[in-house]
C-alpha positions as CSV (number, residue, x, y, z in Angstrom):
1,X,0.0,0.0,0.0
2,X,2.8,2.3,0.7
3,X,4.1,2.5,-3.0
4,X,0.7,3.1,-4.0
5,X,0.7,5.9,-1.6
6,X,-2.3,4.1,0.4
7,X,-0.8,3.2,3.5
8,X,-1.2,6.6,5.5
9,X,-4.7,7.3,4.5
10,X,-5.7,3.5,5.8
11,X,-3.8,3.6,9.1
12,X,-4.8,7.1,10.3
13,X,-8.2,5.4,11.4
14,X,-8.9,5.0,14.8
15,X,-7.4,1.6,14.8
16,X,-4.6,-0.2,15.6
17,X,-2.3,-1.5,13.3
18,X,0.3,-4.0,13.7
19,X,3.6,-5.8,11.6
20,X,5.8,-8.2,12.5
21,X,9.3,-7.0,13.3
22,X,10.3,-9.3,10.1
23,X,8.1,-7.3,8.1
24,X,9.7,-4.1,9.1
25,X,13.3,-5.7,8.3
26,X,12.2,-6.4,5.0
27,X,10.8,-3.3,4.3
28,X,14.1,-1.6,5.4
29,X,16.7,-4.2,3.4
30,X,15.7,-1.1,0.7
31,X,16.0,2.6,1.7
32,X,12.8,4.0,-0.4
33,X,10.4,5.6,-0.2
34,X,8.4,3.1,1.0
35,X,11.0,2.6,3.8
36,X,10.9,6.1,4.7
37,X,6.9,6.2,5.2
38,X,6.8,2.7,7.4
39,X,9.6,4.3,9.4
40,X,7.3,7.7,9.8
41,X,4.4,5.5,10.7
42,X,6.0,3.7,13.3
43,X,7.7,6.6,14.8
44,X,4.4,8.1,15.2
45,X,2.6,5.2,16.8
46,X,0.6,4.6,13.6
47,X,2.0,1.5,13.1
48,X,3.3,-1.1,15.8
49,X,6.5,-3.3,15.3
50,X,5.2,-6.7,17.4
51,X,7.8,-9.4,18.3
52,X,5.7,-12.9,17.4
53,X,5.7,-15.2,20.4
54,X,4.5,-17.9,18.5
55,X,7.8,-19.1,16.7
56,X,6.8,-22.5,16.3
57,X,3.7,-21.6,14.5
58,X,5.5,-19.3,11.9
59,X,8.3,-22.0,11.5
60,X,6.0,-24.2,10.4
61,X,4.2,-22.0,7.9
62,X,7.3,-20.6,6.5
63,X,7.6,-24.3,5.0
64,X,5.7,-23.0,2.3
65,X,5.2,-19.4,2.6
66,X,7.8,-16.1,3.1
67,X,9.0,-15.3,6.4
68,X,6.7,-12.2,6.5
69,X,3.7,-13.4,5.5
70,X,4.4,-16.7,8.0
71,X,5.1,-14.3,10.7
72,X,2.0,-11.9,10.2
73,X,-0.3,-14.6,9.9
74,X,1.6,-15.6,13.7
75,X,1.4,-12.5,15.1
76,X,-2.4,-12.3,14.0
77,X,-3.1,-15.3,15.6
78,X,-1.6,-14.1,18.9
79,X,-3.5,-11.1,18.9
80,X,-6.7,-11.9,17.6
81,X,-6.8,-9.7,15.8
82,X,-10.2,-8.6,13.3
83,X,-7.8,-9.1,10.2
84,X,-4.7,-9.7,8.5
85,X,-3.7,-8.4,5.3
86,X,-1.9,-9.9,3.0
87,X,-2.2,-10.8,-1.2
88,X,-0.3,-13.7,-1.4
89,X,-2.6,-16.5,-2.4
90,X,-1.0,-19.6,-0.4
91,X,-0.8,-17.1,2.8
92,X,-4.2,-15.9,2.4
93,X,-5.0,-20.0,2.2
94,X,-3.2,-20.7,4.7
95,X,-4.7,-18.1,7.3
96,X,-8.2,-18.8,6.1
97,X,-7.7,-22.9,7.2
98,X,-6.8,-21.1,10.5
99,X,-9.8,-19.1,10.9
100,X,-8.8,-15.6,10.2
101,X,-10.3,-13.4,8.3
102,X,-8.1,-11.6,5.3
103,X,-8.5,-8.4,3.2
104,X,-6.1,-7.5,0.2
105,X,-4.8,-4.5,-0.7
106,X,-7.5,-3.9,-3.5
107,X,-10.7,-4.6,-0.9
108,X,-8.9,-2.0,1.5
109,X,-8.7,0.5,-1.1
110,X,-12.1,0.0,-2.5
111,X,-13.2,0.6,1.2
112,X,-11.4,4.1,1.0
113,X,-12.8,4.6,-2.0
114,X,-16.5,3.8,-1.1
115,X,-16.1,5.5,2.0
116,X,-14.6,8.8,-0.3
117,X,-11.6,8.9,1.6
118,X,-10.0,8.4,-1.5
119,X,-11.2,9.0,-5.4
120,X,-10.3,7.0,-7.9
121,X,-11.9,8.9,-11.2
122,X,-10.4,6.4,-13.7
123,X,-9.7,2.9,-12.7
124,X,-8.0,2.2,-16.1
125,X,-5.1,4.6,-15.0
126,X,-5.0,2.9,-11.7
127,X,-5.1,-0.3,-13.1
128,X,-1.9,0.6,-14.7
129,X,-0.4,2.3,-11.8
130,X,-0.6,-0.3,-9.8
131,X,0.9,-3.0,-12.1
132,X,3.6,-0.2,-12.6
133,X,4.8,-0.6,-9.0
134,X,5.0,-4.9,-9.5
135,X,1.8,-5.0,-8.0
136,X,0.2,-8.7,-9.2
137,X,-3.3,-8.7,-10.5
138,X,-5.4,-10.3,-13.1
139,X,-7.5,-7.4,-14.8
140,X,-10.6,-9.8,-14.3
141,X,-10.0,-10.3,-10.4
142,X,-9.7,-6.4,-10.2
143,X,-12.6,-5.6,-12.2
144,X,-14.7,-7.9,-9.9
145,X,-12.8,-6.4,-6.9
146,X,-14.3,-2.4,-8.3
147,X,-17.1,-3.4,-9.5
148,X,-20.2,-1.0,-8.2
């Protein structure tokens, strides 16, 4: 969400928002822009850095997934929390067979963008600006995902 210049908008709600310390390494292995916003967010509280007590759970998920997305599917467990996001099909699998509930990047923006925190005037051009930052989609998934 960050380098579609999304992330700020959806975490300055009156929720709390939380990554695993994993995550945040990752996102730092590159100074960028994205880097710089994460690091702004979690200086300003927007954004929690959780250690994940449950190792043994995200060991065993990091068989088959990334450490990030086996640790954020951990640390969701051990919070409880409402959701977890993540786009990776096998890690959204795999936290669904643990009964949590997952949103994608594209359902939290359409939720900014019904709610008209956000406007998106032509989703043609944000079709393309999205798959300009690597972001994976089929155009069929995300004209289900924005249909009215």
């Amino acid at each position: 969400m960050s380098r579609l210049d999304f992330l700020e908008l959806f975490v300055n709600q009156d929720d709390q928002f939380y990554t695993p310390r994993t995550v945040e390494l990752e996102i730092n292995a590159k100074q960028d822009k994205a880097s710089r916003q994460v690091n702004r967010l979690i200086l300003n509280q927007k954004l929690m850095v959780q250690d994940i007590q449950l190792l043994s759970l995200a060991d065993r998920l990091n068989d088959r997934l990334g450490r990030g997305e086996s640790e954020a599917i951990a640390l969701a467990v051990e919070l409880q929390v409402d959701y977890v996001i993540l786009d990776d099909f096998a890690a959204r699998k795999e936290a669904k067979r643990l009964g949590l509930k997952v949103k994608g990047t594209l359902a939290i923006i359409r939720k900014l963008h019904q709610e008209n925190k956000m406007i998106i005037s032509d989703f043609d051009a944000f079709y393309q600006s999205i798959t300009a930052v690597s972001f994976r989609v089929k155009r069929e998934v995300f004209d289900q995902i924005f249909e009215n």
